[in-house]
Steps between C-alpha positions, in 0.01 A plus 500: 500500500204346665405829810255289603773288643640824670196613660421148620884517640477852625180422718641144594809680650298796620135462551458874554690609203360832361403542157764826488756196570349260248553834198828542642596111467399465193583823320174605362243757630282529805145417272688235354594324805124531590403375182769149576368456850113485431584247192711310783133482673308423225695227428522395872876510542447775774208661717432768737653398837280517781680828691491823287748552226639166480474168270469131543681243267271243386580142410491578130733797551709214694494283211629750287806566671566135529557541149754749510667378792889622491719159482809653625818687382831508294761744631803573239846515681749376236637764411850711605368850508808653394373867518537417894823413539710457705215396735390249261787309463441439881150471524256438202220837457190354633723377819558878573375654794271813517367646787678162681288279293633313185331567196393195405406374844244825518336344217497119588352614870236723273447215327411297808269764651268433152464145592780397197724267609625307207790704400812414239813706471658429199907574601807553308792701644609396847189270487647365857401862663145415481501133664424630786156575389376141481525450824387870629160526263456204334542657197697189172801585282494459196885561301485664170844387330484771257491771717851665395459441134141598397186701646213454669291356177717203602430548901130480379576161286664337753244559768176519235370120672449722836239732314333252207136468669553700811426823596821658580694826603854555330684713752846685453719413857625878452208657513314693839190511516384770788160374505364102455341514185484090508156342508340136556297564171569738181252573196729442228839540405687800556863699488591768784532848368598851653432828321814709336485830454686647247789320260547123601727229347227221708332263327136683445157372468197581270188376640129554397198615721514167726841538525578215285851514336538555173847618402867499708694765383894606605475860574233754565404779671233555722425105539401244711805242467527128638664524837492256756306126516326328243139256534505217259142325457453130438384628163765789398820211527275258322519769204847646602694167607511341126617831370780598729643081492498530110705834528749335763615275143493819287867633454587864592228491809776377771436858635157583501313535759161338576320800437699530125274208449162630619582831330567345106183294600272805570675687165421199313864438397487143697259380276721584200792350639305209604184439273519094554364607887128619478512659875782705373255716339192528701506788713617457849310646795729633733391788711636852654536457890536869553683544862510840676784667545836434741333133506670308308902530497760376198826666669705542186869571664664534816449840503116490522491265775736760664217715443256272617655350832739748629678203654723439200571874503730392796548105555450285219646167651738454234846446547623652128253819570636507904874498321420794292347724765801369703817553264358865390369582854145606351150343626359227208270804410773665340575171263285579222431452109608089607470280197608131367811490278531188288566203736865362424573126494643530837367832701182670534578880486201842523616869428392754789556852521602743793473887426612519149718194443439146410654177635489144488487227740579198481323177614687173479261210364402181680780259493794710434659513822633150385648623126632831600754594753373873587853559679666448244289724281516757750882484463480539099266825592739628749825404266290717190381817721785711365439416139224608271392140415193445657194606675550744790480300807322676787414186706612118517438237762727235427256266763194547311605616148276802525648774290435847448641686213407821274288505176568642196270672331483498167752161444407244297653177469729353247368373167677217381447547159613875484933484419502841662352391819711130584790721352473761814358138698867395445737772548321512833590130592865576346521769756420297833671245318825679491448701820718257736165527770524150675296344749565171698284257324475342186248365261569077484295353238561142579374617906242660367401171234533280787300753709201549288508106408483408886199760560309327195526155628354550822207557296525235226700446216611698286257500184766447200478191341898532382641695868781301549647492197477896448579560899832292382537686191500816776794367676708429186500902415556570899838272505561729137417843667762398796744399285503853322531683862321823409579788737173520696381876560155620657229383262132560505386156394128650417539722200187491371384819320263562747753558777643765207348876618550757188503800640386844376841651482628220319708339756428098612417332819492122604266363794456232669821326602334204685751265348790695418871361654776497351558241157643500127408858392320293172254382707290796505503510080376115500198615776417808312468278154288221668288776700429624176418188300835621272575257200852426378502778253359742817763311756772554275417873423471542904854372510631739275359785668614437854843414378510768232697279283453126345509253770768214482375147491561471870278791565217361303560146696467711800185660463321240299593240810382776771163506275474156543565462885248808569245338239534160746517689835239719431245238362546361856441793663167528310398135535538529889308836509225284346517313791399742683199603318685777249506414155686676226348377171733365217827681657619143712468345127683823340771464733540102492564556126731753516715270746482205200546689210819743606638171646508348151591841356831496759564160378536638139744755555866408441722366773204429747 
C-alpha cells in the first residue's frame, strides 16, 4: 500500500486535514502519521499551506495520483439471494430498498459523488429488473450466463476484461454502505473488513504490521473479517487474473468463490495445484481496509433488515408476505424464521412461521398460468379435504395459484430405492384410488400432447431429429388405451417421490395435485416409475406392489404405454420451459427415451 498516495489524496480532498485524521485514515499512530507527512515534504508531494494547519498538493503529489487514478467499478447482481425470499423472487437483493433508497442505487450514486463513473453490473436473475439503470446512471450490463449454476469465481471470469489494466472497485449490489468510502485515487489494493467480536463463521483475515494480508481463514474469534467492497490495482489482477481463469477450467471449483482463489493463493496451495503458472506463487499484495463500525452493511436475512429498517417490520411490498399477514391476520413482523425450500419444476415455495407453527406458501412460477388450470386444482383440494391424503390446506386462490398449507416437521420424502417406503407410497395411491372422490375434469393426454406441442412451436421447432415418427408412435398406444376403456378415477398424474411426505408417525401424505383429474388409475404407477428413473426390473416390481398381485399382460401394456405418453408429454413440457429461460439438465433426454423404449417394450408384449 503506497500512504503516500493517501496523504496526497487526503490533503487533495481536504486541504486542512489534521494529522489526528491522517493516523486515523491510515491505521497507524499519531508519530507515525507525522513521520509520513514530513517524508510527503521532503519528497515534494505536499507542503505547508499558506493559512495555519493546512497543506498544499504539489504537482508531483498530482502526478502521483494520476497514477493511481480509480478506472471505475464492477457491481455483482447475478445472483437469486435465496435467504431473502419471498422478496427476492420479486425483486433481486441489491434492488431492495432501505431507508427508501435501493441498495445498489446508494452505492452507484456514492460512486458518482467520487468522480467514478464507469460502472458494470454483471446480472443474472431477473437481469431485466436492472435495465432501467442504463438509462438512469449510465451505468453497462454485462450478463453472466452462469449465474444459476456456478459462483462468483465465474462472475469474476466473465467480467475479468473490465479489471485487466484498470484500477477498479468490485462492489456487492447488496451491500449499504452508511458512509462513502469511494475515492478518485487509492494506494493499493484492498478488501473491506469489519471487526467480530467473539465466535464468527466470516471469512477472517491475517495481516502483518502494514496491514498487508497474509492468510484468509473460515472462522475465528476476535477478528477482523472481509466485509463489504473490494479495490483491485492494475497490478493485483495482473497477478490474480491468470490464476482465477486457470481455476475457472479446474473441475470441482464451479462453486468457489473469488476469494477461494485469493485464499489457496496466499496459503500457497494455488501454486501446487498450478505450478506451470509462475504468478501463482509469488505472493500477492492485497491489503486490510479496516472500516469502523455500523459502516459497512452485508444484511444476511430478512430478519436483519427488519432490524435495520423498521419498514419491513410492517410493509414489505410483497404480495406472498402481504398474503401471509393477511390470511393469519398478524402484521409481516410476526412472519418469521422465512427460508427457501427447494424450488420445484413448476412452483417456487418458502416456509414461514407464526407463533409456534410452520407453513408453506406457495408461489406459482412464470409461465404456468398457461399449463395448469388452478380451478381445477382447487376442486381436487376441496374434493380431498375430508381425507387424510394430502397436505392440510389452509389457503388456495384458484386465480393466482397461491397456496397455503401446513408443514410437517420432521417428514421426509420418499426414497425410491427403499421397498418399505414406495410400499407405504402405494397403499396410499390404492387408497385415493379406491376412495370413489371424483372431480369434474379429467387428465387427456392427447389435449395435453397437442397442448404442449402447440406452445413449443410458437417458439421453434421442436429439437428431435425423429419427432414425428415417435409423436405417431404416441398415438398408436392412445387408439390402444381407448380401446381397453379403463374406468377413469381421480389420479395425481405427478407422483414423484418428492410429492411423497413420510411422516413421523408412520402414516403417508401426497402434495401437490397441480395435474391431478380423473384417468386410468395405472397412470400414476407409470409417472411414479419415470419420476424415478425406474428400469424394467424396478417398473415391474412397482407393479406388483400397487396391485399386490402379478399383473396380467394387459396391465403391464397399460402402464408401460402410460410411461411412454408421460415420457413424450413431459419432454415437451421441459423443452418449452427452456424456452422460457428454465432448463432442466438431461431430464427432457431421460424422458424422450423413456417414451421410445416402453413403446417398443408395449410392442413386445403379446396381443398388442
Amino acid at each position: 500500500m503506497n500512504r503516500n498516495v493517501i496523504i496526497c489524496r487526503l490533503v487533495l480532498e481536504n486541504p486542512a486535514v489534521t494529522q489526528r485524521e491522517i493516523s486515523q485514515e491510515l491505521m497507524v499512530s499519531l508519530g507515525t502519521a507525522n513521520s509520513l507527512v514530513k517524508d510527503c515534504i521532503e519528497k515534494e508531494l505536499i507542503a505547508p499551506g499558506k493559512m495555519n494547519e493546512s497543506y498544499e498538493l504539489l504537482p508531483a503529489g498530482r502526478t502521483l495520483l494520476d497514477q493511481h487514478k480509480v478506472d471505475g467499478a464492477v457491481i455483482i447482481a447475478a445472483g437469486f439471494g435465496s435467504r431473502f425470499v419471498p422478496l427476492t423472487f420479486e425483486t433481486p437483493k441489491g434492488l431492495l430498498e432501505v431507508f427508501g433508497e435501493r441498495m445498489i442505487e446508494r452505492q452507484i450514486r456514492q460512486l458518482h459523488e467520487a468522480g467514478i463513473t464507469d460502472i458494470t453490473i454483471v446480472v443474472g436473475y431477473l437481469k431485466e429488473k436492472f435495465e432501467y439503470l442504463i438509462d438512469k446512471y449510465k451505468v453497462r450490463l454485462l450478463y453472466n450466463p452462469e449465474y444459476s449454476k456456478k459462483n462468483t469465481l465465474a462472475t469474476i471470469y466473465h467480467a475479468r476484461e473490465l479489471f485487466r489494466g484498470r484500477n477498479m472497485y468490485l462492489l456487492s449490489s447488496d451491500n449499504w454502505m452508511r458512509h462513502n468510502m469511494y475515492h478518485a485515487y487509492e494506494g493499493g489494493a484492498w478488501y473491506s473488513s469489519s471487526y467480530m467480536e467473539g465466535e464468527t463463521s466470516e471469512w477472517c483475515f491475517d495481516y502483518n504490521k502494514k496491514g498487508r494480508i497474509l492468510n484468509v481463514t473460515v472462522g475465528g474469534q476476535d477478528k477482523w473479517v472481509m466485509y463489504g467492497p473490494v479495490f483491485f490495482s492494475k497490478s493485483f489482477s495482473d497477478q490474480f487474473l491468470p490464476v482465477l481463469e486457470a481455476y475457472y477450467e479446474i473441475p470441482g471449483t464451479e462453486q468457489f468463490y473469488w476469494e477461494n482463489v485469493l485464499m489457496e493463493m496466499l496459503s500457497g496451495e494455488a501454486a501446487k495445484r498450478l505450478p506451470e503458472i509462475s504468478e501463482a506463487g509469488r505472493e500477492i499484495e492485497l491489503y486490510i481496509n479496516r472500516r469502523p463500525a455500523d459502516e459497512v452493511y452485508e444484511f444476511e436475512n430478512l430478519e436483519e433488515l427488519r432490524r435495520f429498517d423498521i419498514k419491513y417490520q410492517h410493509r414489505s411490498d410483497n404480495e406472498a408476505l402481504e398474503l401471509v399477514s393477511k390470511v393469519f391476520a398478524v402484521p409481516e413482523s410476526d412472519i418469521t424464521e422465512i427460508r427457501c425450500l427447494k424450488a420445484g419444476m413448476t412452483n417456487k415455495s418458502f416456509l414461514f412461521k407464526i407463533k409456534d407453527r410452520h407453513y408453506i406458501c406457495r408461489i406459482p412460477g412464470p409461465g404456468t398460468e398457461l399449463l395448469i388450470n388452478r380451478q381445477q386444482e382447487k376442486s381436487v383440494y376441496d374434493a380431498l379435504s375430508q381425507y387424510d391424503i394430502t397436505e392440510k390446506v389452509i389457503y388456495f386462490n384458484g386465480e393466482s395459484g397461491y397456496k397455503i398449507a401446513e408443514f410437517y416437521e420432521g417428514a421426509h420424502n420418499a426414497n425410491p430405492d427403499s421397498l418399505k417406503e414406495i410400499s407405504r407410497c402405494m397403499a396410499l395411491v390404492r387408497e385415493f384410488h379406491n376412495s370413489g372422490i371424483e372431480v369434474s375434469h379429467s387428465f387427456d393426454f392427447q389435449e395435453r400432447i397437442d397442448f404442449y406441442e402447440n406452445l413449443c412451436r410458437r417458439y421453434g421447432a421442436v429439437p428431435f431429429e425423429d419427432y414425428s415418427e415417435i409423436r405417431s408412435q404416441m398415438a398408436e398406444l392412445l387408439q390402444n388405451l381407448d380401446r381397453l376403456g379403463h374406468k377413469k378415477v381421480l389420479s395425481h398424474l405427478d407422483t414423484v417421490v418428492d410429492n411423497f411426505l413420510m411422516l413421523p408417525d408412520g402414516t403417508v401424505r401426497l402434495i401437490d395435485w397441480e395435474y391431478a383429474g380423473m384417468c386410468d388409475p395405472l397412470v400414476d404407477i407409470s409417472m411414479c416409475a419415470i419420476y424415478s428413473y425406474y428400469n424394467e426390473e424396478e417398473t415391474d416390481r412397482l407393479i406388483e406392489i400397487y396391485l399386490q398381485r402379478n399383473p396380467t399382460t394387459e396391465e403391464r401394456f397399460t402402464v408401460y404405454a402410460y410411461m411412454a405418453l408421460g415420457g413424450f408429454l413431459w419432454s415437451l413440457w421441459a423443452i418449452y420451459k427452456a424456452f422460457l429461460g428454465e432448463e432442466f439438465g438431461e431430464y427432457t433426454i431421460i424422458m424422450y427415451r423413456y417414451a421410445k423404449t416402453y413403446y417398443k417394450k408395449c410392442k413386445g408384449l403379446p396381443n398388442f
